[in-house]
C-alpha positions as CSV (number, residue, x, y, z in Angstrom):
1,X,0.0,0.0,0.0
2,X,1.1,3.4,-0.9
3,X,2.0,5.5,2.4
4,X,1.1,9.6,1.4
5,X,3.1,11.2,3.8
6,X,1.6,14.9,2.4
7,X,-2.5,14.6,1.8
8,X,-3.3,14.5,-2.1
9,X,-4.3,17.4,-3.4
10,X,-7.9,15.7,-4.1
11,X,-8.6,15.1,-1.1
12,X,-8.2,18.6,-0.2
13,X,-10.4,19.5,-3.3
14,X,-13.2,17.1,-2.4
15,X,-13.4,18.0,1.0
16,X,-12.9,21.5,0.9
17,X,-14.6,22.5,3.7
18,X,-12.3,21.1,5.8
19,X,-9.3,22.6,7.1
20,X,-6.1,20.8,5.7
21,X,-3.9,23.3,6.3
22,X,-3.2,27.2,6.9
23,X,-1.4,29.7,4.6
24,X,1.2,31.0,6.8
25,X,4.3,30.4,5.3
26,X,6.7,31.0,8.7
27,X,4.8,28.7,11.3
28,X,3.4,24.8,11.4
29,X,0.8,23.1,13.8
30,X,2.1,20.2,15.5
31,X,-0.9,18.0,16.7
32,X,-1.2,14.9,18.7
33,X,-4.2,12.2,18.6
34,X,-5.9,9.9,20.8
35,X,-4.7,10.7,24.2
36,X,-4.0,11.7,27.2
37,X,-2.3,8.5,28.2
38,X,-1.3,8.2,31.9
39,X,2.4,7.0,30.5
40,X,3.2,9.2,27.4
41,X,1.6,12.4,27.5
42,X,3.3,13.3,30.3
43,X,6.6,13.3,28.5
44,X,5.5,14.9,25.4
45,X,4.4,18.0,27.8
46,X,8.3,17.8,29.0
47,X,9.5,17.5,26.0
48,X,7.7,20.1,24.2
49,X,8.7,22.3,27.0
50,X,12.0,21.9,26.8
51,X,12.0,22.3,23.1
52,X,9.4,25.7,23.4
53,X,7.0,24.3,21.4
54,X,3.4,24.8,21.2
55,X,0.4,22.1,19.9
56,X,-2.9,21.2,19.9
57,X,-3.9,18.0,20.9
58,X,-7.1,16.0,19.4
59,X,-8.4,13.9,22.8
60,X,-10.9,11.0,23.3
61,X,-13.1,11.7,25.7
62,X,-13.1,8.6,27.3
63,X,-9.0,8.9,28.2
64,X,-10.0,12.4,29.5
65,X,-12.3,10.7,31.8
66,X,-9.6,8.7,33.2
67,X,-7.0,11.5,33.1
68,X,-9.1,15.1,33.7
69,X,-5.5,16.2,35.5
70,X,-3.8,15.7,32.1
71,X,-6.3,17.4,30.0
72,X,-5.8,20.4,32.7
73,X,-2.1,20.2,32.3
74,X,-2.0,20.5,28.7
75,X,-4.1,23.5,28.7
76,X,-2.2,25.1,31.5
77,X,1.5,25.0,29.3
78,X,-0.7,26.7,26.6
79,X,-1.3,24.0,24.1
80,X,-4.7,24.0,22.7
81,X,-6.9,20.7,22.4
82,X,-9.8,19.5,20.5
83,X,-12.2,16.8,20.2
84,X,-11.5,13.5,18.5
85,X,-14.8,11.5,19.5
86,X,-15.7,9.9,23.0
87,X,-14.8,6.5,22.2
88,X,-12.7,7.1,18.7
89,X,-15.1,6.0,16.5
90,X,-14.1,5.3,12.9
91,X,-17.1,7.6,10.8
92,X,-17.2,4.8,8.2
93,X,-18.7,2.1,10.9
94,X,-21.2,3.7,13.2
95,X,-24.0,5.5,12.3
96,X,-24.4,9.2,11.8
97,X,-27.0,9.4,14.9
98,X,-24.3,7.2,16.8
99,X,-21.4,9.5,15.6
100,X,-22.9,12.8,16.3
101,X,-23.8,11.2,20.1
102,X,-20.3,10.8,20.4
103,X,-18.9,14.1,19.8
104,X,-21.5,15.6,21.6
105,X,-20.9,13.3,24.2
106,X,-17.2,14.0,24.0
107,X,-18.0,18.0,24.4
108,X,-19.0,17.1,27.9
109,X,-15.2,17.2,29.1
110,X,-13.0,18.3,26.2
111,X,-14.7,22.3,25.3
112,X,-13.0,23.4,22.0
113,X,-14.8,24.6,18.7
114,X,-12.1,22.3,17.1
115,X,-12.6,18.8,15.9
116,X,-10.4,15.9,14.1
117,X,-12.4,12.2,12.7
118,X,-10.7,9.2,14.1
119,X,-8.6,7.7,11.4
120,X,-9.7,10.2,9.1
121,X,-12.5,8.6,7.8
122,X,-15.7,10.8,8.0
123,X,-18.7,10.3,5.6
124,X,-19.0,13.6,3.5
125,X,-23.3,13.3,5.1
126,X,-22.1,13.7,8.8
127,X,-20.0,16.6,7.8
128,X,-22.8,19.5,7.9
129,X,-23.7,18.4,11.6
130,X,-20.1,18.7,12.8
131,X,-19.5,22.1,11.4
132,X,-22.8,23.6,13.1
133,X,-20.2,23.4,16.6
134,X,-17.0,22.3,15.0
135,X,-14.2,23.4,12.5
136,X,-13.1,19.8,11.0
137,X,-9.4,19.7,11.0
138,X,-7.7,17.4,8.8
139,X,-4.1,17.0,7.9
140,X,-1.5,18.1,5.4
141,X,1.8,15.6,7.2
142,X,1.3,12.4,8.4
143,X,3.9,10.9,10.6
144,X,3.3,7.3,10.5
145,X,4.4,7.0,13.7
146,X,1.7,3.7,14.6
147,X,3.0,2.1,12.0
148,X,6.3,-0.2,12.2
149,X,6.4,-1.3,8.8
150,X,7.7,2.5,8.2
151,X,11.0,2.3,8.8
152,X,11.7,5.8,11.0
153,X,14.9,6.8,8.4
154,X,12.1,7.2,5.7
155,X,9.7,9.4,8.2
156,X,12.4,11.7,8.6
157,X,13.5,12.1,5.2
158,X,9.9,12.7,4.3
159,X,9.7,15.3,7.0
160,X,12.1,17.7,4.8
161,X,9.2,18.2,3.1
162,X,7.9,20.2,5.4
163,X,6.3,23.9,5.2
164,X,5.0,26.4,6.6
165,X,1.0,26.1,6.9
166,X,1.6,22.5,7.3
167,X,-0.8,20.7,9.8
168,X,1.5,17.4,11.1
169,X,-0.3,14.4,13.0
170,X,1.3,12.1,15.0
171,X,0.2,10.3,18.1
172,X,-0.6,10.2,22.0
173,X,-1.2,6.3,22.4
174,X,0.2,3.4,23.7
175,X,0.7,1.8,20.2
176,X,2.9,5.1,19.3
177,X,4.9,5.5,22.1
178,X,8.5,4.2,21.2
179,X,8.5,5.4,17.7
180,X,7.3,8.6,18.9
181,X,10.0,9.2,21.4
182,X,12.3,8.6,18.1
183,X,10.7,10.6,15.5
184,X,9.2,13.8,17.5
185,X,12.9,15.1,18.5
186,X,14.1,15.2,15.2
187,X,10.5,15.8,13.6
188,X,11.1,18.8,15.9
189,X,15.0,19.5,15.2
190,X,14.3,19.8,11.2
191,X,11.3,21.6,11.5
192,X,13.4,24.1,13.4
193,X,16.2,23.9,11.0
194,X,13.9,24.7,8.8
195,X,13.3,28.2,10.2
196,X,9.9,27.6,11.2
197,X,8.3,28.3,14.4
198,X,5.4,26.2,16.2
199,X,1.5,27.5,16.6
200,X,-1.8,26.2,18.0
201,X,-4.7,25.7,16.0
202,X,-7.0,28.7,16.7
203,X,-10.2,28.8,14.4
């Protein structure tokens, strides 16, 4: 299977309406999914302390049920979050009453105007619903940090393809955490190296 690092174009053209990216050509938006996670969310807060860096961060709402404190922290070191479903539903196997009850249900503990599908995958009918209280954000860089069969040499070396109004995803999960703690450093360092500075999704 053919691994898009940067979103095709169509995609962007088919679903305009959502937000795949921003035109600023000096700053990027770092995001993380699925957490927070008891074990790695905590040192992605560290680390994007120590590095100055700013993100917004997609949560389930049933993780921020078991970790309210770590939704709290990542709002008090001034990273934005948003909602990524109460149970990360994929669109394309529940129904849209089902998948509407979970974001809602998810707006009960995460309060942002901002919202990401699970997987991606979000049935072009459930999109009206979502934008009545959301902004659906997408992506423009995926990291492919869940996946092992990517060796992390060929992450980085897509990563130079980087630019400014890029929107990069990689991940706040258990199935992420070693290759994370790899690639976000030096996804960091070459984005830096780059000239480019961090921002949080604000929309």
């Amino acid at each position: 299977m053919i691994k898009y690092f940067k979103t095709p174009n169509i995609f962007k053209w088919i679903f305009h309406r959502r937000v795949w990216g921003f035109s600023s050509s000096d700053k990027v938006f770092l995001t993380f999914d699925d957490g927070p996670t008891s074990d790695l969310t905590p040192w992605i807060l560290d680390f994007l302390d120590s590095q100055n860096v700013k993100a917004t961060f997609f949560c389930v709402g049933a993780n921020v049920v078991k970790h309210p404190n770590l939704l709290t922290t990542i709002q008090e070191r001034g990273h934005a979050v948003g909602n990524h479903t109460m149970r990360h539903e994929k669109g394309t196997d529940v129904s849209k009453r089902d998948y509407m009850k979970s974001i809602k249900e998810a707006s009960g503990v995460i309060s942002s105007n901002l919202f990401r599908p699970p997987y991606g995958r979000l049935p072009i009918r459930y999109s009206k619903g979502i934008r009545a209280n959301h902004k659906i954000i997408m992506w423009s860089w995926l990291s492919y940090d869940y996946d092992a069969s990517v060796p992390i040499d060929l992450v980085l070396k897509k990563a130079e393809k980087i630019k400014g109004g890029d929107i990069i995803v990689v991940h706040d999960n258990v199935k992420s955490t070693e290759r994370l703690k790899d690639i976000l450093p030096e996804l960091v360092r070459i984005i830096k190296s780059k000239g480019l500075e961090f921002d949080i999704i604000s929309v």
